[in-house]
N, C-alpha and C positions, 0 to 999 in steps of 0.2 A: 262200341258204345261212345256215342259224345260225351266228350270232358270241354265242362265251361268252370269257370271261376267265378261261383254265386257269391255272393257279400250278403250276410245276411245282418249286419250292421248299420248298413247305408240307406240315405233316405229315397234310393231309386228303387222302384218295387223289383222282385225277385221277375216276375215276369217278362220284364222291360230291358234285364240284362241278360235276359235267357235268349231272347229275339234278337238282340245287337250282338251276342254272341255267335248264333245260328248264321246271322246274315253276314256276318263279317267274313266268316268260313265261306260261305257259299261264294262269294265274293274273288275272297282270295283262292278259289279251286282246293281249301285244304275239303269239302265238301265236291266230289264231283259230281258233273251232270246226271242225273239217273239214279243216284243214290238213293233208297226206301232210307229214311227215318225213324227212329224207334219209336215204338207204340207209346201215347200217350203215357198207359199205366207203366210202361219198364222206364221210360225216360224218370218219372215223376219217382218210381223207387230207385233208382240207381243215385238221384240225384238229392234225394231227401226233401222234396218238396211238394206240393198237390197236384193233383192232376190236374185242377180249374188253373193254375198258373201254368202249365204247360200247352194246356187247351187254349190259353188268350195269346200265349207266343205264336202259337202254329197259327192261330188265324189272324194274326195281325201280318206273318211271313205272308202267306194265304191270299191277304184280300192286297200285298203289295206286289205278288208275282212270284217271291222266290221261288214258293213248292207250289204242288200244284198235288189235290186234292182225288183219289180214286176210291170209290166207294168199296166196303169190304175187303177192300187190300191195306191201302194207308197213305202215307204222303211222302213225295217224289221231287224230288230239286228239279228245280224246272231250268231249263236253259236262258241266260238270260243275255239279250244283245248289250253290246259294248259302245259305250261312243268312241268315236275314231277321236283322238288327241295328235294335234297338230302341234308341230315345235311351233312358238313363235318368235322371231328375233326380236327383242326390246330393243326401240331405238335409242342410241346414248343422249341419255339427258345431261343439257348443261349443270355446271356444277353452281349449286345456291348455298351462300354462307350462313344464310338461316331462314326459316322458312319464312314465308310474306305474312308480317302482322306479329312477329315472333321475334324482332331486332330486342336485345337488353335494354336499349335504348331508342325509342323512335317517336324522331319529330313530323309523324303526319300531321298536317293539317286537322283531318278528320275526326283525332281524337281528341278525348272528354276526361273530366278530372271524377274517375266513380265514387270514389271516396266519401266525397260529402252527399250522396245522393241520399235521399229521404226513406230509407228501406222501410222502416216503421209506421210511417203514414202513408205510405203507396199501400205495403200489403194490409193494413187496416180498409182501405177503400174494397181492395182488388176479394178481403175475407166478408165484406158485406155485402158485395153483389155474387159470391159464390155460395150464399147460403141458402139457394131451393127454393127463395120466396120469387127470383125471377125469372124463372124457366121461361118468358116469353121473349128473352134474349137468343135463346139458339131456335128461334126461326130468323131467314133472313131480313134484314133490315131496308132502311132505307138506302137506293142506289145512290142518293150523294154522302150517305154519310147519317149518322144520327142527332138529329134536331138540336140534342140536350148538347152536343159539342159542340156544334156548328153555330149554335147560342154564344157558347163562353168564347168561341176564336172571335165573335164580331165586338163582342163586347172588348175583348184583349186588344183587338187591333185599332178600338177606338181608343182605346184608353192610351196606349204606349205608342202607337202609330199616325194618331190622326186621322185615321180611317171612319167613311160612315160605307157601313159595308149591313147588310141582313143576311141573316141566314140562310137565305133562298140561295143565295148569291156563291154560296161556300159550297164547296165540291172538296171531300177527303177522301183520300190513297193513299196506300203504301209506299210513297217514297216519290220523289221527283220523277224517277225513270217510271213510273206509273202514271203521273199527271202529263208529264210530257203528251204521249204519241195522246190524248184526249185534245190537248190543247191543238196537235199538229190535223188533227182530224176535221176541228170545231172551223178551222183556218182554211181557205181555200188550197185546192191542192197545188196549186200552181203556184203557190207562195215563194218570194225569195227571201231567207231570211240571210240577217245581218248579225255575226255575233264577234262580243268581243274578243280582240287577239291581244295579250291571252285572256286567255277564260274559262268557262266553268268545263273541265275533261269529258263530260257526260253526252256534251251536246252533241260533237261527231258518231258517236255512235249510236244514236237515233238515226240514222240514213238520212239526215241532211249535208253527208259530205259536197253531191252535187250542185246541192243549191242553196251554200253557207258562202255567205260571203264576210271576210273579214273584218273588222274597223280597230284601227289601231288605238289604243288607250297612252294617255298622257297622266300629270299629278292631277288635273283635273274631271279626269273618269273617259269614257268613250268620246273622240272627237266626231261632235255631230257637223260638221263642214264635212267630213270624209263620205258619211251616211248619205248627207243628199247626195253626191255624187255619185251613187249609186243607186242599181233599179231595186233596190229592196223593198219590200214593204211592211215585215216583219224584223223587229230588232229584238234579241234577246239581252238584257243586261240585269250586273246587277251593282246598282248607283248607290245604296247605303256605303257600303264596302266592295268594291270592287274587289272582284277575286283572278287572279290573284295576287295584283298591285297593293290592294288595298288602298287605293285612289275614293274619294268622295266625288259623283259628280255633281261638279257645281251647280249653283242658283241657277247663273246665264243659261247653264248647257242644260240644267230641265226644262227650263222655258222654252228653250231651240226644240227638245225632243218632242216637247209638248205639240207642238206646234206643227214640225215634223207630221206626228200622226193626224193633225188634224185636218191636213190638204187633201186625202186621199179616203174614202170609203171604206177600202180594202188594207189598211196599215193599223197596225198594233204594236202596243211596246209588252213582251212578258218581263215585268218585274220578279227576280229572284233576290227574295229580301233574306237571304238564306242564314245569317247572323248578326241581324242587325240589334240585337237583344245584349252586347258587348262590346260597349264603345267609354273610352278612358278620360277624352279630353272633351271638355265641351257638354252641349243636351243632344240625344239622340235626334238622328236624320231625319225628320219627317220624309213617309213613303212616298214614292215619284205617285199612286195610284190616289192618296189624299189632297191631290194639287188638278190632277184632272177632272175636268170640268164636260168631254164629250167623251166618254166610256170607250177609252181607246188604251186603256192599261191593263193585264190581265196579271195580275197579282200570285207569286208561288211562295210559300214559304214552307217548314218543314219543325217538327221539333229536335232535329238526329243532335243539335249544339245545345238548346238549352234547358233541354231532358238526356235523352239515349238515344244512339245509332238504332238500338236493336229495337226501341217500341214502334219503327215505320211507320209513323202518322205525318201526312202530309196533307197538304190542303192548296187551294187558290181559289180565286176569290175572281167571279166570271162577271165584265159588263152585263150591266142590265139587256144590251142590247142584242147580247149570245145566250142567254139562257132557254129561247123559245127553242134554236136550235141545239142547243143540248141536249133539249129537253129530246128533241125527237130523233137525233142519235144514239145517246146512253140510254133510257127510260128506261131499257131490259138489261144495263148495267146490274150487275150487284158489289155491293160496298168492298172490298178487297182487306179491311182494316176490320175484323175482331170486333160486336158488338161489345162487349165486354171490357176487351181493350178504350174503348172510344168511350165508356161511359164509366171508365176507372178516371181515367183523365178530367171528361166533364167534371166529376165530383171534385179531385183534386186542383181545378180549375176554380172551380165556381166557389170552396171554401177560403179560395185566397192561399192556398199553397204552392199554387204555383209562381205565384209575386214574390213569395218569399222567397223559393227557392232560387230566381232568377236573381232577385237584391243579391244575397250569399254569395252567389257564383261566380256576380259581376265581381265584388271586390274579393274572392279567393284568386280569380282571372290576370284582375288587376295586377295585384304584386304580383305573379308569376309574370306577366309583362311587363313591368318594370323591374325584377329580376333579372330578366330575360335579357333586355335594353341596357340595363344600364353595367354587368359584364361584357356585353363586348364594348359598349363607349370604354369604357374604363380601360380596360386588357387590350380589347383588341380593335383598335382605334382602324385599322390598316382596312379593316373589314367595313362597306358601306350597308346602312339598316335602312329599309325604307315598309314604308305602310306600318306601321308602327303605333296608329291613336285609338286602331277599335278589333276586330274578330279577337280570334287565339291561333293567330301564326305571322309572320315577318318577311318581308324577303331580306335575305344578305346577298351581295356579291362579294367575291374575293380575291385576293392579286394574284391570281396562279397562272400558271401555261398550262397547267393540265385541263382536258377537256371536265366537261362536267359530268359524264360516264364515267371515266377514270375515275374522280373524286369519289363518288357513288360507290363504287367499286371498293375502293381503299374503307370508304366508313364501311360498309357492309361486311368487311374481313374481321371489324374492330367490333359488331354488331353494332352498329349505327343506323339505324334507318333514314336517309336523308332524299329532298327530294326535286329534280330538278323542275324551274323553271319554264325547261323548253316542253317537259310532259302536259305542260297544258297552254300550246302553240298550236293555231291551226294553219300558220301561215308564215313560215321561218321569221326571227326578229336575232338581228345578230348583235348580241349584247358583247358589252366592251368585255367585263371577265364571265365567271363561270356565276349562275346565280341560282339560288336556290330556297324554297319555302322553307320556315322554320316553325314549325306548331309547337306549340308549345303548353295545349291542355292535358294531354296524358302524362305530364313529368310533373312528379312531387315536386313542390316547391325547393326543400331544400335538397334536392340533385340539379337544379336548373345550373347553376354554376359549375359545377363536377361536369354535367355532361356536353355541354361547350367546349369545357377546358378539353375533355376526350376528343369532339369534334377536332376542335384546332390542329391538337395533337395527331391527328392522326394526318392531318393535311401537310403538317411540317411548319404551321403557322405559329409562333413563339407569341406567350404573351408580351404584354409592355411592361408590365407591372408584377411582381408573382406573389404580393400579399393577399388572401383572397376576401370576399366582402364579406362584411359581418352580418 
């Protein structure tokens, strides 16, 4: 007779351990091929339980193969094939000091201070459009995106940007690497674009390795004397802040770009104004695309810096004179961003919470950038700071012999997340020391100090001073 171990306590029904029993046996050959079964009725009395729970075991074995079922005799372990297991050798993985995005400490660029984020009035929005009065949100929406957003980004981008832009004109996505290949589509195929060196990591791997040509960047943003020298006729930049310099490009050199696109039918500048929503010294940049005058600027921006990474609302902002072809490219687009998503935001948009939230951020930003700045002037004088008056990150370079992999290597041991400069090169730039981005939105303010002094330390670099700031 089968012996199982019923639980007659537990909240798994008796029938369910009767079956994972049975099957486990069959499985492991304590049950071999050919074996009759006990009758319904002696299983259920031997085992103190019903007969309807020995009846739903056997046809649940039943209806998955184990037994197999003969009228007026009873039930038979049925043979069951084996999949063949193959060894397979795991190839040796390099050794990681901690996992990517998981450093104790890390100064990417890409991160955000969550802290202060609005949890109260986001999920206030996000519980009044979940309340069943708008069920006509999970049908699919409109392929550029929903009006009521596409409303408060033109409004926004007039307000803080300079922008006269309409909603027709706005196109939202999930994220840059979403608007991208649209833009690359809209553009002739034969395009050669221009981007700058360095610049935004993203671009090479869209499959413009072949036909990226580089343009090298000064304190004054992309040098456009290099650009005409070449057969480009698409430039990628991004002139509020340049990334990863953090260069402004100048007055002169928009007028030159301007200008630039406007000798040729077939040239465009995509503007990535991708944080220009945090800048310390001065009034913010007016956009390169509020100065153009022939619809030769194609406008990207993103909320990931002054909302969240993770709510992927991206947008750009299309010439009047590509939308007829858009229009006849994408039309059987669908929107890639969350109706729901897109009209949590409009609300929190349009009641003016999102101005607040941006005032706030700028100056929580702020002192953590002068925080930031003004420890190493102080300490570590030895170390050069440049891009310094807007985003949330810096470059340093520093007097070492060791390569900037090694350096990497060393903070990463320390959990330091640190990041080099040449990561976002398309076209080698042999800098005098080792240089590297310094973000500095995901660190509490007061560890901005502590986690320098770790950096340094771990480089072998000695402060100047060793009182720390108050």
């Amino acid at each position: 007779m089968l012996i199982f171990e019923l639980n007659k306590d537990t909240e798994k029904p008796l029938y369910e351990q009767l079956y994972i029993g049975i099957k486990n046996a069959i499985i492991g050959k304590q049950i071999e091929l050919g074996t009759k079964l006990p009758s319904k009725r002696k299983l259920a009395e031997f085992l103190n339980i019903s007969q309807t729970t020995v009846e739903i075991a056997y046809a649940q074995l039943l209806a998955e193969g184990y037994i197999v079922s003969k009228p007026r005799i009873g039930y038979f372990v049925e043979e069951i094939d084996e999949l063949p297991y193959i060894q397979i050798e795991q190839p040796k993985q390099p050794m990681l000091y901690r996992e990517k995005g998981r450093f104790e400490t890390d100064f990417h660029p890409g991160k955000i201070d969550s802290e202060f984020f609005p949890f109260t009035t986001w999920r206030k929005y996000a519980k009044d459009l979940y309340d069943g009065t708008h069920n006509e949100f999970l049908q699919i929406g409109e392929p550029q995106g929903e009006y009521a957003l596409r409303t408060e980004i033109a409004k926004y981008l007039y307000q803080s940007r300079g922008m006269i832009c309409s909603p027709e004109q706005i196109v939202i996505g999930s994220g840059t690497e979403h608007l991208l290949p649209m833009i690359l589509r809209l553009l002739e195929s034969d395009s050669s674009f221009a981007l700058e060196n360095p610049g935004y990591s993203a671009i090479p791997r869209i499959q413009l390795q072949n036909r990226a040509v580089p343009i090298s960047v000064d304190e004054e943003g992309l040098i456009v004397d290099e650009l005409k020298r070449t057969d480009a006729n698409i430039v990628y930049i991004t002139p509020s802040h340049q990334f990863p310099t953090g260069a402004v490009l100048s007055a002169t050199r928009r007028t030159q770009l301007l200008k630039w696109a406007s000798k040729a039918e077939n040239r465009y500048i995509i503007e990535d104004d991708y944080d220009s929503e945090f800048r310390y010294i001065g009034k913010p940049i007016p956009a390169l695309q509020g100065l153009d005058k022939n619809n030769k600027v194609i406008y990207l921006s993103t909320f990931t810096k002054s909302l969240m990474p993770s709510l992927r609302v991206a947008y750009l902002v299309l010439p009047t004179t590509l939308l007829s072809k858009y229009k006849e490219l994408f039309s059987y687009y669908s929107a890639t961003v969350p109706r729901f998503d897109q009209h949590i935001l409009a609300n929190f948009m349009k009641d003016g919470h999102f101005a607040k939230h941006l005032n706030r951020m700028r100056k929580i930003y702020r002192k953590k950038h002068d925080r930031l700045t003004t420890t190493l002037t102080t300490f570590y004088s030895q170390v050069t700071v440049t891009g310094d008056h807007a985003g949330m990150h810096i470059l340093i370079s520093v007097p070492l012999s060791k390569s900037e992999e090694e350096l990497k290597e060393l903070a990463a041991k320390d959990g330091i997340g640190i990041y080099p400069v040449k990561d976002y090169l398309i076209k080698a730039i042999d800098y005098k020391n080792p240089t590297f981005l310094l973000g500095f939105g995901g660190i509490p303010l007061e560890q901005i100090e502590s986690s320098i002094r770790k950096l340094m330390n771990c480089w072998g670099i000695a402060p100047k001073k060793e009182k720390p700031l108050k």
